[in-house]
C-alpha angles and dihedrals in degrees: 000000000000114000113240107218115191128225124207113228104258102204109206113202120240111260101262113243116261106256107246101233111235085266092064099036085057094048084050090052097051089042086053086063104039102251122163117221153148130233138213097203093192098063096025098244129149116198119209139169118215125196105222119191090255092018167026122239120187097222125208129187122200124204124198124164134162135165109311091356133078125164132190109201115181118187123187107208110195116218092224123090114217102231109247088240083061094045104099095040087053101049093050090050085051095055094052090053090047083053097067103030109104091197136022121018134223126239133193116192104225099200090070112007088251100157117193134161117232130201136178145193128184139172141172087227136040113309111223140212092273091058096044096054088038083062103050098027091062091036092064091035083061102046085043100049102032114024112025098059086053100040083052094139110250095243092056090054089050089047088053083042096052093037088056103044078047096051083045092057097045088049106039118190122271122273116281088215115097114257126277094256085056110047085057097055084061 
């Protein structure tokens, strides 16, 4: 008779999947919701252009993690220099802005009228997803709402201007006197 041994179940536990690294984790967010980008892998940046409603931002993300740390910060640089006779009122515009954002700030170099919008998230743990689209996704809230209506060029203002007083001759108001139907009844 054969000897029946038997053997005790060995469970063996799944290999645990590699930890994507906050570099990655980014990429992969972007990726999600479909950004394109560049990336300087050595300094852990990623390089993006965004299409606001009044205007376009160039968007960069930079990634910085170490043990027990990791920071997002997304900064949304405008194309369009603040001239250095609008400085002061800008800057004063852009305090009282600064005044009421919760989160975020805006910054304008004064050296050269170079506005941008700066966010940052940071954690002693792994951020997650939530945290990395809360960072760009108010950043971009903020240079949308707040700065791109007021850096509008001023050549792009007097081009609205002159369509609209244009759009107002080819369709004149309407006439001030009652209408026909009106004016019979009297």
């Amino acid at each position: 008779m054969a000897r029946q041994q038997k053997q005790a179940a060995i469970e063996v536990p799944a290999p645990a999947a590699p930890v994507k690294s906050l570099f990655e984790r980014v990429a992969a967010h972007l990726d999600t919701n479909d950004w394109r980008y560049t990336t300087n892998e050595e300094k852990k940046h990623y390089f993006a252009s965004c299409r606001l409603k009044d205007a376009t931002v160039r968007v960069i993300l930079d990634v910085y993690e170490d043990e027990g740390w990791q920071r997002v910060l997304v900064f949304s640089v405008f194309q369009v220099f603040v001239p250095e006779d609008r400085r002061a009122a800008v800057a004063e515009s852009i305090n009282r802005i600064n005044y009421g954002l919760l989160f975020g700030n805006v910054e304008m170099d004064a050296s050269d009228g170079e506005v941008r919008v700066r966010t940052i998230v940071e954690a002693d743990n792994a951020l997650g997803e939530a945290m990395i689209d809360r960072a760009l996704s108010s950043n971009l809230n903020t240079a949308g709402r707040f700065i791109a209506p007021s850096l509008r060029s001023r050549s792009e203002t007097l081009r609205r201007r002159k369509r609209s007083i244009n759009t107002q001759r080819t369709n004149p108001p309407a006439s001030r006197s009652p209408p026909r139907s009106s004016r019979l009844a009297h």
